[in-house]
mmCIF file of the N, C-alpha and C atoms, coordinates in Angstrom:
data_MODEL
# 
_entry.id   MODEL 
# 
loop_
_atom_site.group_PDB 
_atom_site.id 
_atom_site.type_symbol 
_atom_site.label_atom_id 
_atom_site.label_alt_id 
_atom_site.label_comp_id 
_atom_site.label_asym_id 
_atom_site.label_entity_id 
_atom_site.label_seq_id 
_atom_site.pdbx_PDB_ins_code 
_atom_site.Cartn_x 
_atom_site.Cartn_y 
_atom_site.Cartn_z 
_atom_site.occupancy 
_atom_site.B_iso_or_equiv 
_atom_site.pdbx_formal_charge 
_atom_site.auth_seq_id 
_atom_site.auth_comp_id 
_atom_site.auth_asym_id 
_atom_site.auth_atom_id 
_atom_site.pdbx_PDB_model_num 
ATOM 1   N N  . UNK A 1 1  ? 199.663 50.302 125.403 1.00 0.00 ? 1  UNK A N  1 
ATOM 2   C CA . UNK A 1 1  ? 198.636 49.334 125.667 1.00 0.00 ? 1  UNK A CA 1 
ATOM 3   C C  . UNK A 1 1  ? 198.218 48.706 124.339 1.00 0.00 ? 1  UNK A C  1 
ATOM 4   N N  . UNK A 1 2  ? 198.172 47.457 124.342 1.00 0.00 ? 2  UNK A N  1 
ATOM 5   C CA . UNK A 1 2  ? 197.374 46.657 123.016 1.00 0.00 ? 2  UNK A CA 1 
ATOM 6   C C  . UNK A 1 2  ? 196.265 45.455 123.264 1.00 0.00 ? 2  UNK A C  1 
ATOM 7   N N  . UNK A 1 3  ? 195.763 45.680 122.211 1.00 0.00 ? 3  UNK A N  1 
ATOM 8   C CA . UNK A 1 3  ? 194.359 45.151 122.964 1.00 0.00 ? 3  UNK A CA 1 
ATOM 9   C C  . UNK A 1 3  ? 193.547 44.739 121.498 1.00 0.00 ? 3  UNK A C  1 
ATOM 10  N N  . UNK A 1 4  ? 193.167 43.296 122.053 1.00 0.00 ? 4  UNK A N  1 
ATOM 11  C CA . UNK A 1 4  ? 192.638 42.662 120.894 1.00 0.00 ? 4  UNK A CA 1 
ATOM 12  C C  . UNK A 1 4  ? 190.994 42.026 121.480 1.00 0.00 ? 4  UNK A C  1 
ATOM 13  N N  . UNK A 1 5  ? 190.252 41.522 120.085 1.00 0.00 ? 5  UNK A N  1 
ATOM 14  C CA . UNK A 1 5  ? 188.890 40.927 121.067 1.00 0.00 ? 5  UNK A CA 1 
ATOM 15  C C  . UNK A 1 5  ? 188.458 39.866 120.148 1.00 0.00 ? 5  UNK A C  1 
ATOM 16  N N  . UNK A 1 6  ? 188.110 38.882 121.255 1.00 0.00 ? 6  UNK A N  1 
ATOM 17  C CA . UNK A 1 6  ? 187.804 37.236 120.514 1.00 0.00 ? 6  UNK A CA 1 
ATOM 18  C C  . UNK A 1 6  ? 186.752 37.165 120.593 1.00 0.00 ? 6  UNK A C  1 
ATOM 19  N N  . UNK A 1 7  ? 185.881 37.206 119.772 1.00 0.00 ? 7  UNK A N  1 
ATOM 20  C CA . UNK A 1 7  ? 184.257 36.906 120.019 1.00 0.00 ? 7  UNK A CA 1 
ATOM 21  C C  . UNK A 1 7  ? 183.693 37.975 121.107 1.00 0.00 ? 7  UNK A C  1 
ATOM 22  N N  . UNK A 1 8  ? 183.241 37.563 122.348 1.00 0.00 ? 8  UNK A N  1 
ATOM 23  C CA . UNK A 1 8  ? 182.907 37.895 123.411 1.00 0.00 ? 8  UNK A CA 1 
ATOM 24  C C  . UNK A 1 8  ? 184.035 38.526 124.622 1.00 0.00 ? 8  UNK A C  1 
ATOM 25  N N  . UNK A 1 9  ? 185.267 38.370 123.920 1.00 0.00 ? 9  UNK A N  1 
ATOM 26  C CA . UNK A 1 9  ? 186.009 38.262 125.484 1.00 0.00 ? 9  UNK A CA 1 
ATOM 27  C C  . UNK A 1 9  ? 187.164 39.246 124.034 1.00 0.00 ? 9  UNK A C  1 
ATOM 28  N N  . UNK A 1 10 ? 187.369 39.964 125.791 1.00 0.00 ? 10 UNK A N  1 
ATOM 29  C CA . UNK A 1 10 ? 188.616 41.630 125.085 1.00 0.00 ? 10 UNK A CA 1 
ATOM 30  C C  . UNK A 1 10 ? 189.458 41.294 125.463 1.00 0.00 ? 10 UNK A C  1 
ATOM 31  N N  . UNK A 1 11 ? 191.045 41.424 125.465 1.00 0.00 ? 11 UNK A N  1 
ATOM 32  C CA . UNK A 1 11 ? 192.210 41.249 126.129 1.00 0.00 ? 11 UNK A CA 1 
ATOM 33  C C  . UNK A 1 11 ? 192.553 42.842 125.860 1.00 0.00 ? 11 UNK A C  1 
ATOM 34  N N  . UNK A 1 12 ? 193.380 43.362 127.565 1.00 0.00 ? 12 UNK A N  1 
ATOM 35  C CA . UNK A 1 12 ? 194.125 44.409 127.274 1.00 0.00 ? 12 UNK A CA 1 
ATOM 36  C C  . UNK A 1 12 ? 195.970 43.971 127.592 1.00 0.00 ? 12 UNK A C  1 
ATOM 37  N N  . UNK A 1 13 ? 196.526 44.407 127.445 1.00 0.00 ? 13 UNK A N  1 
ATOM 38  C CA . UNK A 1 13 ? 197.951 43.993 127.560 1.00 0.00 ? 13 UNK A CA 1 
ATOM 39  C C  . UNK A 1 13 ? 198.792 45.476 128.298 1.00 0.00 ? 13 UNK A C  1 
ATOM 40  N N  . UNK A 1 14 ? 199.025 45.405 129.563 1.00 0.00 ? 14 UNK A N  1 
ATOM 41  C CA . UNK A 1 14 ? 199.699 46.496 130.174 1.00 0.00 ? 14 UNK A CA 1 
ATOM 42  C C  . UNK A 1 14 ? 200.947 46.376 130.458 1.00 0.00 ? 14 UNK A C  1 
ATOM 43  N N  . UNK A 1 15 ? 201.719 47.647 131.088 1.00 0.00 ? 15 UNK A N  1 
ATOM 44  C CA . UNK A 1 15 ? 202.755 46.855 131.260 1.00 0.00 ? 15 UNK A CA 1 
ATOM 45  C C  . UNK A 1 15 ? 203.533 45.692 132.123 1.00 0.00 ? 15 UNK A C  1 
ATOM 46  N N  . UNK A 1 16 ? 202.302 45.862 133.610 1.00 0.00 ? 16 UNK A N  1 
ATOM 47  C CA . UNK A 1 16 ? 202.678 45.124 134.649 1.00 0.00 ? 16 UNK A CA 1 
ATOM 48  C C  . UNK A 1 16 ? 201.680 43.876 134.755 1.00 0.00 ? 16 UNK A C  1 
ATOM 49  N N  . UNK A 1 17 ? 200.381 43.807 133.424 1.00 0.00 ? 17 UNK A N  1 
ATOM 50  C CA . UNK A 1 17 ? 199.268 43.095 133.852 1.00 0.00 ? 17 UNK A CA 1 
ATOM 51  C C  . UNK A 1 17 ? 198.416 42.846 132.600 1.00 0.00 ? 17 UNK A C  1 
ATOM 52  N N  . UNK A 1 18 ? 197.777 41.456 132.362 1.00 0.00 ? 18 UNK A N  1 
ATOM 53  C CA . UNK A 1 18 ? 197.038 41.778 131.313 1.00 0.00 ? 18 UNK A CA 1 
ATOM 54  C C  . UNK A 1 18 ? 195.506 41.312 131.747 1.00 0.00 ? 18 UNK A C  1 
ATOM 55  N N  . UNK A 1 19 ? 194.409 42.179 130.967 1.00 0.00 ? 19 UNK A N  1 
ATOM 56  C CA . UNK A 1 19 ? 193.193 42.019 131.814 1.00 0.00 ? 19 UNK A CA 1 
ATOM 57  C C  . UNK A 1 19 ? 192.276 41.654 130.691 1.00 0.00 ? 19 UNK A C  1 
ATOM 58  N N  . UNK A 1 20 ? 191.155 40.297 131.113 1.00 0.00 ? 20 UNK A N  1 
ATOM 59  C CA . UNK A 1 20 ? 190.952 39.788 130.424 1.00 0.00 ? 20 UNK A CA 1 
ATOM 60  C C  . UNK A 1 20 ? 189.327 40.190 130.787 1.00 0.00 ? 20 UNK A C  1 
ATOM 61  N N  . UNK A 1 21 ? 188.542 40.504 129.785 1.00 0.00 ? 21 UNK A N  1 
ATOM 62  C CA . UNK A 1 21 ? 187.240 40.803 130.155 1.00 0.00 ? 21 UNK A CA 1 
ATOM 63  C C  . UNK A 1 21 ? 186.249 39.885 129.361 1.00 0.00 ? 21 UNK A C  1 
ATOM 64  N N  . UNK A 1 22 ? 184.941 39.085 129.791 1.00 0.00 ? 22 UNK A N  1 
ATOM 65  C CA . UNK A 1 22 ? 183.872 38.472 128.969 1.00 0.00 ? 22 UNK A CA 1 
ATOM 66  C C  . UNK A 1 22 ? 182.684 39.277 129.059 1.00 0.00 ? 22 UNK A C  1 
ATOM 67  N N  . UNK A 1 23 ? 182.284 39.859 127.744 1.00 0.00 ? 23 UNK A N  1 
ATOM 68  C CA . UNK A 1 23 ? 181.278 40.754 127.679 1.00 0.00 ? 23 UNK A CA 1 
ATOM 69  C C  . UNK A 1 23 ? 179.711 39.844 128.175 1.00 0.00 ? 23 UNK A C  1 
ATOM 70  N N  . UNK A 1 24 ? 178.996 40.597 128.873 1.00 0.00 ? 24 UNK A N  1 
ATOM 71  C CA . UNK A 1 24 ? 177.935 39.971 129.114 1.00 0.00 ? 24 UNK A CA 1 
ATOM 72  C C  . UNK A 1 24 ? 176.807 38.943 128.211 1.00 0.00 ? 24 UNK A C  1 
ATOM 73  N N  . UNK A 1 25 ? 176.144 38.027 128.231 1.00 0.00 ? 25 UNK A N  1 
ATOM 74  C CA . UNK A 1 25 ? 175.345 37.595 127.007 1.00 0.00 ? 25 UNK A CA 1 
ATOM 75  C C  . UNK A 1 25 ? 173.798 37.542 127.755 1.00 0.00 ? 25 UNK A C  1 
ATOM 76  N N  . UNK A 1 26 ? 173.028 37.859 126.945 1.00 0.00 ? 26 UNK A N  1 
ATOM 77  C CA . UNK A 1 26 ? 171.428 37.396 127.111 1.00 0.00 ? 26 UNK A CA 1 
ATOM 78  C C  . UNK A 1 26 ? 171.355 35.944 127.305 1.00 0.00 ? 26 UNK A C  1 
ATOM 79  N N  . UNK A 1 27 ? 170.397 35.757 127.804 1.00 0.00 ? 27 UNK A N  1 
ATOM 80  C CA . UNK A 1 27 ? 169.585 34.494 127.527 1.00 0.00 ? 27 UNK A CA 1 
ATOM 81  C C  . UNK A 1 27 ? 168.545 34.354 126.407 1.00 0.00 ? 27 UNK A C  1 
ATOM 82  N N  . UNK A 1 28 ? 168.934 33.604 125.015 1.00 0.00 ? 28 UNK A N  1 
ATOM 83  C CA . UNK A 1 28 ? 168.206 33.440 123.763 1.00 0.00 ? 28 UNK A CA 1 
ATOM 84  C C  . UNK A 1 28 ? 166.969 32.824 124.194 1.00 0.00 ? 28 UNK A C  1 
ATOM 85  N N  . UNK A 1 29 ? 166.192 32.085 125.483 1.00 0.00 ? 29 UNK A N  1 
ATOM 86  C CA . UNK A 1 29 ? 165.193 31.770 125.485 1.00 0.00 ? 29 UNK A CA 1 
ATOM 87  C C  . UNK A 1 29 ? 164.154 32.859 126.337 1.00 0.00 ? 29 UNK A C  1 
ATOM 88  N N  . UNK A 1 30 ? 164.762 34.027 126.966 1.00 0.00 ? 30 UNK A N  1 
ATOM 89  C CA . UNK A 1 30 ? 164.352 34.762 128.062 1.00 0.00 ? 30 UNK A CA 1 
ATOM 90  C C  . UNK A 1 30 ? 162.663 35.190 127.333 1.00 0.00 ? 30 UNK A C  1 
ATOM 91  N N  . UNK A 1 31 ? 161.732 34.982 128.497 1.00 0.00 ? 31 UNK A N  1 
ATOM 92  C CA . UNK A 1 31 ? 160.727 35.688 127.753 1.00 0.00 ? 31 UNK A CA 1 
ATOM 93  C C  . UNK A 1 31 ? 160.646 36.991 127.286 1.00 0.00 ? 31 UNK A C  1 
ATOM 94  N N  . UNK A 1 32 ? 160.973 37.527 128.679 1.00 0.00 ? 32 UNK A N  1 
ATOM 95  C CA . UNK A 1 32 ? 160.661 39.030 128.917 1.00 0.00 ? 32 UNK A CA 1 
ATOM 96  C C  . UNK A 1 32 ? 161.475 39.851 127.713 1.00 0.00 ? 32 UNK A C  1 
ATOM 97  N N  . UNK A 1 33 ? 162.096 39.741 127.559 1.00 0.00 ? 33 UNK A N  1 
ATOM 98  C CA . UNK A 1 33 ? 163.211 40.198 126.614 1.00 0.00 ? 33 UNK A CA 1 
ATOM 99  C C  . UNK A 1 33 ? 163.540 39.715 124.948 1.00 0.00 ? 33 UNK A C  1 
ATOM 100 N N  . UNK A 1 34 ? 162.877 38.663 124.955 1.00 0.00 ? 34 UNK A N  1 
ATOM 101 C CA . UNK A 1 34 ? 163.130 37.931 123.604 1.00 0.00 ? 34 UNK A CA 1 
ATOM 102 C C  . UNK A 1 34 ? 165.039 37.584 123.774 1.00 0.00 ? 34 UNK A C  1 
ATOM 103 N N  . UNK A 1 35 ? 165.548 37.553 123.886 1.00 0.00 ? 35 UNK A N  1 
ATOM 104 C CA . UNK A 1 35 ? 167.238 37.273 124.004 1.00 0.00 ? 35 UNK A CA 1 
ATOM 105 C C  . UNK A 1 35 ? 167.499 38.769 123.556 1.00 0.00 ? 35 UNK A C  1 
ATOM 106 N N  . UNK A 1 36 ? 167.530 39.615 123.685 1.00 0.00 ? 36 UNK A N  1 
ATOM 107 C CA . UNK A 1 36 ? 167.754 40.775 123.083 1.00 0.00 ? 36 UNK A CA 1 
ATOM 108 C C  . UNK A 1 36 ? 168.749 41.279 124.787 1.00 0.00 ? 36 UNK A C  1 
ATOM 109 N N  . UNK A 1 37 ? 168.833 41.011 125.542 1.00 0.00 ? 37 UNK A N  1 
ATOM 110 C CA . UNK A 1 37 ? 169.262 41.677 127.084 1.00 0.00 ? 37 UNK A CA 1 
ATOM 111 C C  . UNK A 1 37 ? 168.849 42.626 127.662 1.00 0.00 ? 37 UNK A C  1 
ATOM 112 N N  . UNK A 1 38 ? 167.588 42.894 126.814 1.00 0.00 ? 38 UNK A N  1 
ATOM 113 C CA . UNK A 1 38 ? 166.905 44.517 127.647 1.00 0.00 ? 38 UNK A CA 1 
ATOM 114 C C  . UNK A 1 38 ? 165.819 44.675 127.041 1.00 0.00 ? 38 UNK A C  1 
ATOM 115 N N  . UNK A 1 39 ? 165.449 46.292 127.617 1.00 0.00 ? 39 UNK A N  1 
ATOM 116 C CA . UNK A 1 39 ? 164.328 46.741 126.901 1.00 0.00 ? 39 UNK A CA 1 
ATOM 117 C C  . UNK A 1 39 ? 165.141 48.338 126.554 1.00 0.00 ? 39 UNK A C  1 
ATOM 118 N N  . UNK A 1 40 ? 164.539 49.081 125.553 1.00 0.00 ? 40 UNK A N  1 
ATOM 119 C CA . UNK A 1 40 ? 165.032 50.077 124.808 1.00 0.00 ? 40 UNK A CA 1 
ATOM 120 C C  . UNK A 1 40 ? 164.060 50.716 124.373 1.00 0.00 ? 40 UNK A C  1 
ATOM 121 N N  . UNK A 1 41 ? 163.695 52.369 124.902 1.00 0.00 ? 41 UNK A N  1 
ATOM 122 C CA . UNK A 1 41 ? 163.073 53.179 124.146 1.00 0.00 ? 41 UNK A CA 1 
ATOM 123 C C  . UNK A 1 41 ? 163.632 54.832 124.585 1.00 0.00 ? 41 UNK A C  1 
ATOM 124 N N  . UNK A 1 42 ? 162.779 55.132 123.315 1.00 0.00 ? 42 UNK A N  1 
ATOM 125 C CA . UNK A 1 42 ? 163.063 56.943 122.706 1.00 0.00 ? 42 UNK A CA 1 
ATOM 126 C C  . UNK A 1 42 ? 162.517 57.579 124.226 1.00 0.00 ? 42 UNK A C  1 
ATOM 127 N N  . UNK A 1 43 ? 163.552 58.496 124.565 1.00 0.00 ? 43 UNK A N  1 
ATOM 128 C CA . UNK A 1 43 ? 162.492 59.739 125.311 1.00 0.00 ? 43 UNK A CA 1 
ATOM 129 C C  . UNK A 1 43 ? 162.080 60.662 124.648 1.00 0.00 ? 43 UNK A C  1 
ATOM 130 N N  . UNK A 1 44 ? 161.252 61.547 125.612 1.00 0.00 ? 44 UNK A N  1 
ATOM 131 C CA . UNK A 1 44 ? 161.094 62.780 124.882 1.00 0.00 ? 44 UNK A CA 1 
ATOM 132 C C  . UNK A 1 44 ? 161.898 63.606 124.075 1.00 0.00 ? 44 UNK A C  1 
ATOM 133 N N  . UNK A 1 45 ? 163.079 63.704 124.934 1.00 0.00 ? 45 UNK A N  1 
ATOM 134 C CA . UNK A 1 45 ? 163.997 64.467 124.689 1.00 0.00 ? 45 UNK A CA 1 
ATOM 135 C C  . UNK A 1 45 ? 165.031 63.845 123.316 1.00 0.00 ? 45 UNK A C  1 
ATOM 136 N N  . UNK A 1 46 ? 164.535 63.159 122.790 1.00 0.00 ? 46 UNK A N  1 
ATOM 137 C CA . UNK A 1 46 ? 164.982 62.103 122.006 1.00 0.00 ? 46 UNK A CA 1 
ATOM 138 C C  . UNK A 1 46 ? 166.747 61.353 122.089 1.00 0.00 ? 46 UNK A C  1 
ATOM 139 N N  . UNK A 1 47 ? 167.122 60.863 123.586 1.00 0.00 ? 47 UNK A N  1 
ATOM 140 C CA . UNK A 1 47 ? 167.457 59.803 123.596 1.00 0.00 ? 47 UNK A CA 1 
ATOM 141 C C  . UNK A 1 47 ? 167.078 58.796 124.026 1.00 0.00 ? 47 UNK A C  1 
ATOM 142 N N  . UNK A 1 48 ? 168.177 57.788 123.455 1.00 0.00 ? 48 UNK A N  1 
ATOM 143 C CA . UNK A 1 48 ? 168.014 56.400 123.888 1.00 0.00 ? 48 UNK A CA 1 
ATOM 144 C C  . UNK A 1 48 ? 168.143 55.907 125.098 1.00 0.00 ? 48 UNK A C  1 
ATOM 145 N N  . UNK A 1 49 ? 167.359 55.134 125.575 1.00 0.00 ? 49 UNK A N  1 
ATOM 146 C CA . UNK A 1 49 ? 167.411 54.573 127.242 1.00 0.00 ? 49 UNK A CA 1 
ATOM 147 C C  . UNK A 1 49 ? 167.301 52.984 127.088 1.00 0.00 ? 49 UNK A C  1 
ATOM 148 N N  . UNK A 1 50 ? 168.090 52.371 127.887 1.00 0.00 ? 50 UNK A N  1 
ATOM 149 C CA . UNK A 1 50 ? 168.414 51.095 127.938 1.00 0.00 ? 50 UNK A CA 1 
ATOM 150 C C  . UNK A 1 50 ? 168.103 50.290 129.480 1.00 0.00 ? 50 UNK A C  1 
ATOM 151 N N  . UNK A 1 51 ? 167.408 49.342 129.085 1.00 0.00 ? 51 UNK A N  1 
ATOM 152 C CA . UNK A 1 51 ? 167.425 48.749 130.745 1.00 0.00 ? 51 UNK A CA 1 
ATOM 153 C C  . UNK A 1 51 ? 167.594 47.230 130.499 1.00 0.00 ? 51 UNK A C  1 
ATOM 154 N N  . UNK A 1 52 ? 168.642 46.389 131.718 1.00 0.00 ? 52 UNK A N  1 
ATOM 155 C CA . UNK A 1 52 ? 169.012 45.803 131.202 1.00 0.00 ? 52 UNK A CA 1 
ATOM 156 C C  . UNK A 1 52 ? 167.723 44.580 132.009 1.00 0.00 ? 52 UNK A C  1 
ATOM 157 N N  . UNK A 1 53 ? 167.616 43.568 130.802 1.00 0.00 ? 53 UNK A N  1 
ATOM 158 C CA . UNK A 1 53 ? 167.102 42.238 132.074 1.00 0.00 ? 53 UNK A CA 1 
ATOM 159 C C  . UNK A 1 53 ? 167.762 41.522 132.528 1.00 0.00 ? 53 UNK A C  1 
ATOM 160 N N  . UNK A 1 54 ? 167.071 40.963 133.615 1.00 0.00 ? 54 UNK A N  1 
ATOM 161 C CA . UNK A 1 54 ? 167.469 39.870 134.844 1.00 0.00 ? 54 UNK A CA 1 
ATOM 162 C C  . UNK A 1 54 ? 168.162 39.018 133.631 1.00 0.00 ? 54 UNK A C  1 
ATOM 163 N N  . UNK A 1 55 ? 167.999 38.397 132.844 1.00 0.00 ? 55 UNK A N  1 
ATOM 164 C CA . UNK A 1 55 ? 168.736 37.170 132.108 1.00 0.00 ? 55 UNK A CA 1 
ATOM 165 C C  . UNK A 1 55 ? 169.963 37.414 131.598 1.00 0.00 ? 55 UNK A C  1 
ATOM 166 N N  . UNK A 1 56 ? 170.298 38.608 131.325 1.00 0.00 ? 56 UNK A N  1 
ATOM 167 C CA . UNK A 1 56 ? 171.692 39.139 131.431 1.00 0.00 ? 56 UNK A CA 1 
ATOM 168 C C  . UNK A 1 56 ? 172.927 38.359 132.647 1.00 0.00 ? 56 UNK A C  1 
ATOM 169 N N  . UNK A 1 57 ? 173.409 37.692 131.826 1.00 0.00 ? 57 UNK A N  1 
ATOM 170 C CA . UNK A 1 57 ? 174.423 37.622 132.230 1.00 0.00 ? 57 UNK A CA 1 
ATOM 171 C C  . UNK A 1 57 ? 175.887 38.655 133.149 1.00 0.00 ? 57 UNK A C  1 
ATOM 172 N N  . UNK A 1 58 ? 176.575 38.467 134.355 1.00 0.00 ? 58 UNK A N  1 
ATOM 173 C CA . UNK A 1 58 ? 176.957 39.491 134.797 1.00 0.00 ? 58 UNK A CA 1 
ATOM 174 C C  . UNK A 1 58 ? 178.449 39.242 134.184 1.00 0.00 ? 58 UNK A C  1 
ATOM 175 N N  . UNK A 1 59 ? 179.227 40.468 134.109 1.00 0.00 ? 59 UNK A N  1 
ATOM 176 C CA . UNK A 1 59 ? 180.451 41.051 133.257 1.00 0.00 ? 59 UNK A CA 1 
ATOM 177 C C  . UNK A 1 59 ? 181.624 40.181 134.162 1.00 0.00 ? 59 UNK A C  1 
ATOM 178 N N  . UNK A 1 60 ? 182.425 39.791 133.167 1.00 0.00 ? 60 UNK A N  1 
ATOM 179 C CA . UNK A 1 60 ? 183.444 38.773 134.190 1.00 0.00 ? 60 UNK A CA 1 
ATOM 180 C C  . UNK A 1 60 ? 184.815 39.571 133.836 1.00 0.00 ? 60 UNK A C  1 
ATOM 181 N N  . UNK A 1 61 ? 185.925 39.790 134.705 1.00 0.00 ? 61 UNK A N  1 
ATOM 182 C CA . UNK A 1 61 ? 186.584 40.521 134.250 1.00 0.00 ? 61 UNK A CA 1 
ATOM 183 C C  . UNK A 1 61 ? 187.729 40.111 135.007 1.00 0.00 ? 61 UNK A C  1 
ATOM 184 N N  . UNK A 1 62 ? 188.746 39.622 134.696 1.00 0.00 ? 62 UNK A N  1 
ATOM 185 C CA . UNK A 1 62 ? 190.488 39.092 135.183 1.00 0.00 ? 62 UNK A CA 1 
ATOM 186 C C  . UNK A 1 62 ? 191.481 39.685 134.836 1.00 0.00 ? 62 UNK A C  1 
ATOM 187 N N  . UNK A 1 63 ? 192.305 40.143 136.255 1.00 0.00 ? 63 UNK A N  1 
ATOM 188 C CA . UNK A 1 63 ? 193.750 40.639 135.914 1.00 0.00 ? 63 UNK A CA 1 
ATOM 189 C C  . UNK A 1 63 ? 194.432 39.704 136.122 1.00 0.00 ? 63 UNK A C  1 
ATOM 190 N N  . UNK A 1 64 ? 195.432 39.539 134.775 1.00 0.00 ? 64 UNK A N  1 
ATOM 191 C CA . UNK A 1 64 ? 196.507 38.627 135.250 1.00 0.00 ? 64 UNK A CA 1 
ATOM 192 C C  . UNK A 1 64 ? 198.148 39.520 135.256 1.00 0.00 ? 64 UNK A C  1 
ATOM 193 N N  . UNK A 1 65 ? 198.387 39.641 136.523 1.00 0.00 ? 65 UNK A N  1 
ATOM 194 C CA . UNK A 1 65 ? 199.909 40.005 136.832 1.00 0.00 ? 65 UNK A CA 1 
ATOM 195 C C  . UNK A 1 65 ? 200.546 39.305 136.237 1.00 0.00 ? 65 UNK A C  1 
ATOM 196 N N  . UNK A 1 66 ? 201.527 39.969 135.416 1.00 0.00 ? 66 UNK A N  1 
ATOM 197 C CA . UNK A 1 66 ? 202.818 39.988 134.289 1.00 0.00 ? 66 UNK A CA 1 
ATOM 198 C C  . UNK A 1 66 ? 203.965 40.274 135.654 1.00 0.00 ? 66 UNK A C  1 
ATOM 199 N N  . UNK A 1 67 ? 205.430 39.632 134.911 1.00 0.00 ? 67 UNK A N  1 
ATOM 200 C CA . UNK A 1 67 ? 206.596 39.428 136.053 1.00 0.00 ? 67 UNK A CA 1 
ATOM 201 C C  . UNK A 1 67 ? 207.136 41.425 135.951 1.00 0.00 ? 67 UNK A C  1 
ATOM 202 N N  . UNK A 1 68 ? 207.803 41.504 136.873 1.00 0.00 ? 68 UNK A N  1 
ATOM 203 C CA . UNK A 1 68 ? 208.069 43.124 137.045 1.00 0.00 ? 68 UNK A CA 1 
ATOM 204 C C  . UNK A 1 68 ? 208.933 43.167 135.894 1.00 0.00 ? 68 UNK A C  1 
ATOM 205 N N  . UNK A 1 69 ? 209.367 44.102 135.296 1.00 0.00 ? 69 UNK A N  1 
ATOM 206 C CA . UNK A 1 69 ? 210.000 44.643 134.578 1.00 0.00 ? 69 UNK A CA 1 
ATOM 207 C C  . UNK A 1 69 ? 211.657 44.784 134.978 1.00 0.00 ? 69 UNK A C  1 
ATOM 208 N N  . UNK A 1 70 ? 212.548 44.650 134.635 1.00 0.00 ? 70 UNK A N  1 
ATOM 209 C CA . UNK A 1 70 ? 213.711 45.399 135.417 1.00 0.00 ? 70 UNK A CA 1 
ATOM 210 C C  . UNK A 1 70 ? 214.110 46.476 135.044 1.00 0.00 ? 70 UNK A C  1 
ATOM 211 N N  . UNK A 1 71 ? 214.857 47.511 135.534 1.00 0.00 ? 71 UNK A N  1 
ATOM 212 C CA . UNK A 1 71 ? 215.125 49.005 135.996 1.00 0.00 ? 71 UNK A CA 1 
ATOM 213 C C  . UNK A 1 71 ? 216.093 49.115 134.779 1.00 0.00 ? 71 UNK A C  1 
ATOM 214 N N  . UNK A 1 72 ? 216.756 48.122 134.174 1.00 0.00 ? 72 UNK A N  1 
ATOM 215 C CA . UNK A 1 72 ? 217.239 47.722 133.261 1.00 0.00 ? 72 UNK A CA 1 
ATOM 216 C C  . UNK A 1 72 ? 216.589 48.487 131.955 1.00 0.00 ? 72 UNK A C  1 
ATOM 217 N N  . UNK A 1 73 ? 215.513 47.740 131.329 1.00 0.00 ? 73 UNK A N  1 
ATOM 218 C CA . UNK A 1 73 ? 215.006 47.957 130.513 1.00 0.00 ? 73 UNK A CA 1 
ATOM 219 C C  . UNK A 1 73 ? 214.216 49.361 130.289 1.00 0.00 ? 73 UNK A C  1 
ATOM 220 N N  . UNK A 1 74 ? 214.114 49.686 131.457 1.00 0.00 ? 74 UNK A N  1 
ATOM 221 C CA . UNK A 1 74 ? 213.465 51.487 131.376 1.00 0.00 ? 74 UNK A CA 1 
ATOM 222 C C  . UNK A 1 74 ? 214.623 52.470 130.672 1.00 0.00 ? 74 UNK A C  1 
ATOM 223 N N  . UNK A 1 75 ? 215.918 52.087 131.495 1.00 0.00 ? 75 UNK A N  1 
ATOM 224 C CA . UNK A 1 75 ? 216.877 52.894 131.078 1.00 0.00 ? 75 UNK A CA 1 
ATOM 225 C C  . UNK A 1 75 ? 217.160 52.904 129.656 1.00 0.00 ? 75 UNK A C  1 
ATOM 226 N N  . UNK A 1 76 ? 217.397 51.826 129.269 1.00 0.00 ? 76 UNK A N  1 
ATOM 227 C CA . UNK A 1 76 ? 217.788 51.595 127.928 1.00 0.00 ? 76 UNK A CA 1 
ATOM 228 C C  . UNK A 1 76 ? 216.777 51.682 126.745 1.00 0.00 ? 76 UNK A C  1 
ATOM 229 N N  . UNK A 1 77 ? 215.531 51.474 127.319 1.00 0.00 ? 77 UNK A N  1 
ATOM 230 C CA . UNK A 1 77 ? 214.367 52.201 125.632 1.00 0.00 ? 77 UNK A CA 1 
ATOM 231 C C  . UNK A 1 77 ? 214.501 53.656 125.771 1.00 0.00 ? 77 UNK A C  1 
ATOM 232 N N  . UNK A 1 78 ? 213.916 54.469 124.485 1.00 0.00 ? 78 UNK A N  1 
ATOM 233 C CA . UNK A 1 78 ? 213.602 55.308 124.430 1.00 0.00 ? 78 UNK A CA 1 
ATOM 234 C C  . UNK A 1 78 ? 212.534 55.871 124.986 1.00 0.00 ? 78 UNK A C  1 
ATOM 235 N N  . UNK A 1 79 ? 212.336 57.271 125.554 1.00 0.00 ? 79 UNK A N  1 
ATOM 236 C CA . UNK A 1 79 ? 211.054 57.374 126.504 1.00 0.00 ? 79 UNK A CA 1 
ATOM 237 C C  . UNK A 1 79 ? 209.542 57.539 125.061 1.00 0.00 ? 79 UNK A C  1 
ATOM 238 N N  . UNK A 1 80 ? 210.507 58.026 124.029 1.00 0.00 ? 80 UNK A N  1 
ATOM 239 C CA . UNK A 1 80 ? 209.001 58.088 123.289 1.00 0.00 ? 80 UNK A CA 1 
ATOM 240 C C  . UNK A 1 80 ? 210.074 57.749 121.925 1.00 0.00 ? 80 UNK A C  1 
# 
């Protein structure tokens, strides 16, 4: 698997498919939130807790099917 990331957006590269993901973004004018995408505090127990806001943008995520492989090419690479 190889896998690179442009700004906001990841590419993975498989063998039958490559999947293209856009990480979520805030809204820079949101009140509630300041553009930050949430709110964030300590517990007791001292971790971190995250909640996300409404201005959050939702996660977009595409597979794109790659052509099959032929039976060909399995035989002839090495398995490792």
């Amino acid at each position: 698997m190889r896998f690179i990331r442009l700004g906001r957006w990841s590419f993975e590269l498989h063998r039958r498919a490559l999947h293209a993901t856009r990480e979520p973004r805030p809204d820079p004018k949101c009140t509630d939130c300041l553009g930050r995408g949430g709110h964030g505090w300590i517990t007791p127990f001292g971790d971190a807790d995250w909640e996300d806001c409404h201005c959050v943008s939702s996660l977009v995520a595409f597979r794109i099917p790659l052509w099959p492989r032929s039976r060909r090419q399995y035989l002839e690479s090495e398995p490792f």
